[in-house]
N, C-alpha and C positions, 0 to 999 in steps of 0.2 A: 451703345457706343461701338464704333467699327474697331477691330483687332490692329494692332499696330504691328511692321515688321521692322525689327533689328537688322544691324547689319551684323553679318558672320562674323564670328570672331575664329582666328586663327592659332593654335598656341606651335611655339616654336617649335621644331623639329626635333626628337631624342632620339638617341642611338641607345638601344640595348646592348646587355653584356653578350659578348659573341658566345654561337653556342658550338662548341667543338664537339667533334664526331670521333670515335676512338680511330687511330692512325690504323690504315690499312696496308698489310705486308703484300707488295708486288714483286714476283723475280721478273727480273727483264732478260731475258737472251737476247746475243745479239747474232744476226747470221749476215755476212757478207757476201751480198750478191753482186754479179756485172751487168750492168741494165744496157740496152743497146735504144742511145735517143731517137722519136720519130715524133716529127714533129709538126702540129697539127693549130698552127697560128690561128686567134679566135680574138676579135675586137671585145672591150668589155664596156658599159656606161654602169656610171658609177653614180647610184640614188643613195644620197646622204637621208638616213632618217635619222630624227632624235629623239631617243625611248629611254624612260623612267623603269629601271632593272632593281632588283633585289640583289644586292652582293652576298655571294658566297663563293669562302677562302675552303683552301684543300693543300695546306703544305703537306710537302714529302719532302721528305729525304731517301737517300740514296747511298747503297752501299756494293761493294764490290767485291767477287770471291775469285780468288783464281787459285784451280786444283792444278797438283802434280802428282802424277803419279806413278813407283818405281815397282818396277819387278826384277829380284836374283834367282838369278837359275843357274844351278850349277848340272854341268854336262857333260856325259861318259858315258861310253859302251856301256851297254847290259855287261850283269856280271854274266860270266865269272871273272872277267879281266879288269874289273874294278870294285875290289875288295872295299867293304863298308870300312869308312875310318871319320874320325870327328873332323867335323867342317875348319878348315883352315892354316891342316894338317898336308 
């Protein structure tokens, strides 16, 4: 008797539970530079393709430090014309 073929069956699509990656500490500096424009015009064509990707998420957060920092100096001749006496005296 010849082999019969079926047709495919499909089953619907499932998402698994996402898998998080433990959150990675970035410092960001910033440095502010003056950029001087030269400018170098370039036509672009533009190939639309459409591709089947695997999503993966990456939140961050973001946080910001800003230092201050003080120094006191108190200032006099060498002795001997400025006798040691308590600060604010």
């Amino acid at each position: 008797m010849p082999s019969q073929t079926l047709p495919t069956q499909v089953a619907p699509t499932q998402v698994a539970p996402a898998q998080v990656s433990p959150t990675q500490q970035v410092v960001k500096t910033n440095v502010f530079n003056t950029v001087v424009p030269h400018v170098h015009p370039t036509h672009t064509t533009t190939v639309n393709k459409h591709v089947f990707t695997h999503q993966h998420y990456f939140p961050q957060t973001q946080s910001v430090v800003n230092q201050c920092f003080n120094q006191q100096m108190v200032c006099c001749p060498p002795p001997p014309c400025c006798p040691p006496r308590p600060f604010g005296f």
